[in-house]
N, C-alpha and C positions, 0 to 999 in steps of 0.2 A: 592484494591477493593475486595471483596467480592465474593467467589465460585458464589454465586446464579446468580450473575448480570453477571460474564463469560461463565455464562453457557447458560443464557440469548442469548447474544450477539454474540455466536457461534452459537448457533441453528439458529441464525437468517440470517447469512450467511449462515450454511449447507444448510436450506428448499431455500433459494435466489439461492443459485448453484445449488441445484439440477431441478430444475425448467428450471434453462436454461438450464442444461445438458439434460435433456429429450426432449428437443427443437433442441439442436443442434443434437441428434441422426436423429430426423426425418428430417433436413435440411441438412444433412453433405453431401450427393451429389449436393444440391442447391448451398451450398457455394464456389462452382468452383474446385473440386479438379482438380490439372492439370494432366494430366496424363502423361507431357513430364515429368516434374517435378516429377513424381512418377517413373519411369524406369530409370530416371540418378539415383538418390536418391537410387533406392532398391537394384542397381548392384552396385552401389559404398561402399554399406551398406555388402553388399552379404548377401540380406535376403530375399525373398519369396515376390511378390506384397499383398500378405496375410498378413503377419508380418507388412509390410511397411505401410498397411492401419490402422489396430489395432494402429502404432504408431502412423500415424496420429490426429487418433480419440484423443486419449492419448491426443497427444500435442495443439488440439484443446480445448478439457478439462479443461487443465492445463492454457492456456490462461482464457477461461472463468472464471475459479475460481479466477483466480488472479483480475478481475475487478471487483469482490467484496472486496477484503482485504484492499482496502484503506477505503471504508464503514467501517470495521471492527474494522482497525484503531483508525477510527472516533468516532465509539461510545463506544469503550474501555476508550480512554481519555476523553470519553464525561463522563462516569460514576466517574472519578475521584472525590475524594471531591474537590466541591466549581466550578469545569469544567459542561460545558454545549456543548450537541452536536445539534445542528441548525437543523438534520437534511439535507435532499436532497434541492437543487435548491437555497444555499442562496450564496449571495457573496464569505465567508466563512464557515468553518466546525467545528469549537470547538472556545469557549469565557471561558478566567475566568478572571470574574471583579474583584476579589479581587488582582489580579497579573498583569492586566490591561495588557494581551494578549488576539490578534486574532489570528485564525492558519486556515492556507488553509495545507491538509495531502492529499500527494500522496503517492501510496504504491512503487516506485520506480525513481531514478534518473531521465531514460528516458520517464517516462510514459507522462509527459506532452513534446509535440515538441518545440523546442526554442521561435516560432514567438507566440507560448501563451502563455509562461512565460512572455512576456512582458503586456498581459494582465491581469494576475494575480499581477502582481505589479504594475498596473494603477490601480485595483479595491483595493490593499489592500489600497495604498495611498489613494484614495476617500474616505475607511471609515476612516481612521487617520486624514481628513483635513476635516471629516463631524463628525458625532456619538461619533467617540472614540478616541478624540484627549486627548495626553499622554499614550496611549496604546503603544505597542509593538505588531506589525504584522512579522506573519512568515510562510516562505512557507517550510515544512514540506518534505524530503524525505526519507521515512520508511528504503529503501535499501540504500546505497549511494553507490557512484563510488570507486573503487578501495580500499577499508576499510578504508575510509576516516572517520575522524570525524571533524564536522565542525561547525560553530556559526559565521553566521561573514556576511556583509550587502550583500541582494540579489540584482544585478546589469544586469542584463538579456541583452541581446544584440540584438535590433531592426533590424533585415534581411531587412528590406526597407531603413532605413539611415546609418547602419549598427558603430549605436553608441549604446552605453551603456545607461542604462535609470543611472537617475544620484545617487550617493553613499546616501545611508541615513542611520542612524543607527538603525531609529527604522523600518528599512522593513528586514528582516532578511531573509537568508534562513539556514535552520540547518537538518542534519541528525537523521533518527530515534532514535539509542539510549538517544542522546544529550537531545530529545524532550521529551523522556520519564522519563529521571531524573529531566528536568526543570520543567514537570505540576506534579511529586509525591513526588521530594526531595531523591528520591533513585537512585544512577547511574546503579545499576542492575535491574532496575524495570522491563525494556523489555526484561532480559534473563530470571525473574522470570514469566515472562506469556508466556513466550515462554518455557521452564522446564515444567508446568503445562496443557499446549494444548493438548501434546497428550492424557492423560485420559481424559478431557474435551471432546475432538472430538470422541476419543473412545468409552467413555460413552452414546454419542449423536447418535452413529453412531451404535452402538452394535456391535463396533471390537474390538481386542485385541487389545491395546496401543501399548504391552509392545514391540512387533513384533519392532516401532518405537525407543521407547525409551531407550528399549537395544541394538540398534544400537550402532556399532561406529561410525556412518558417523553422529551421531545426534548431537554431541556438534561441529565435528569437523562445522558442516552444519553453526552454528551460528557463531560459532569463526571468517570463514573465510570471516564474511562479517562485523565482529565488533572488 
C-alpha cells in the first residue's frame, strides 16, 4: 500500500483515540477505581498512591487505544489491492473476490471470549452456505498465543454442550503475520508496516519517532510475538 492511504488510516485511529481518551479523563473516577485494589497494588509496587493512579490512567489508556487497532487492522487490509473493508456492523470485516476470501480480524487471541467464537463461526458458515459459497472464511488473530504461527480449520468449543463446532476447511482461523502475507503475497508485509508506524504516528502526532525507533526494545517488541 501506499504512504498516503497509511497515513490515512492511522490518523483515523489517532482522532478515534483521542476522542475516547478525553472521555475517559473526565470519567476515570466514574469507572469505579477501587481503592482496596489501589493500596494492595501501590505497597506491593512501593510507589506513592500518586504514581499508582498516573499508572492507572496509563493502563486505562492503553486498553482504550487497543479497541481501536483491530479497526486499524481492518482497513489497512481493506486498502490492499483487489481487498475491500465492509466497514463497522457487518457479519464480517474484509472480502477479496478475486481470492474468494472472508475475514472476521481481531487485534488479539483473547480479545474475543470462547462462547462467541462459536458465534463467529456460525455467521462465517451462514455466509459460505448463503452469498459466498466457494470462498474461504477466516477468523483473524493480529497477536497470537505464544509466538505461534498458524492456518489451520477454526473449531471453537460450545461452553453449553461443550463440543467442538464440527472440522471444515474452509472456516479457518490464522494468525496475524500468516494474514498478512495471504491478502499481499509478502511474508514480511506486517513487519514492513509495522518498520514504518513510528514516523507515520510521529508525523501525525508532531513527536520524535526516532525516541521509538531507536530503541532497542523496538524489533525485540515484534520479534517476540512473530
Amino acid at each position: 500500500m501506499d504512504n498516503e492511504k497509511l497515513y490515512v488510516r492511522v490518523k483515523i485511529v489517532i482522532d478515534s483515540a483521542r476522542d475516547a481518551l478525553k472521555k475517559n479523563e473526565k470519567q476515570f473516577y466514574g469507572n469505579s477505581v477501587d481503592p482496596f485494589s489501589a493500596l494492595f497494588d501501590a505497597l506491593w509496587q512501593n510507589i506513592s498512591l500518586t504514581k499508582w493512579l498516573k499508572q492507572e490512567k496509563s493502563r486505562q489508556n492503553q486498553k482504550t487505544l487497543q479497541n481501536y487497532l483491530g479497526d486499524f487492522h481492518q482497513e489497512i487490509i481493506g486498502s490492499f489491492k483487489n481487498w475491500e473493508s465492509l466497514g463497522k456492523g457487518k457479519v464480517f470485516d474484509v472480502k477479496n473476490d478475486g481470492k474468494k476470501i472472508i475475514a472476521e480480524i481481531k487485534n488479539k487471541h483473547n480479545t474475543t471470549k470462547g462462547n462467541h467464537k462459536i458465534v463467529i463461526y456460525d455467521d462465517l458458515k451462514e455466509q459460505l452456505d448463503t452469498g459466498y459459497g466457494g470462498y474461504k472464511a477466516y477468523y483473524v488473530e493480529i497477536i497470537p498465543k505464544n509466538k505461534k504461527v498458524y492456518d489451520k480449520p477454526f473449531t471453537p468449543s460450545d461452553n453449553k454442550t461443550h463440543f467442538q463446532r464440527p472440522k471444515n476447511e474452509n472456516i479457518r482461523v490464522i494468525d496475524g503475520k500468516s494474514f498478512y502475507a495471504l491478502a499481499t503475497g509478502d511474508k514480511d508485509a506486517l513487519k514492513k508496516i509495522y518498520a514504518i508506524l513510528p514516523k507515520v504516528i510521529g508525523d501525525i502526532l508532531k513527536r520524535e519517532y526516532k525516541i521509538v525507533e531507536g530503541d532497542a526494545s523496538f524489533e525485540e517488541l515484534f520479534n517476540r510475538i512473530y
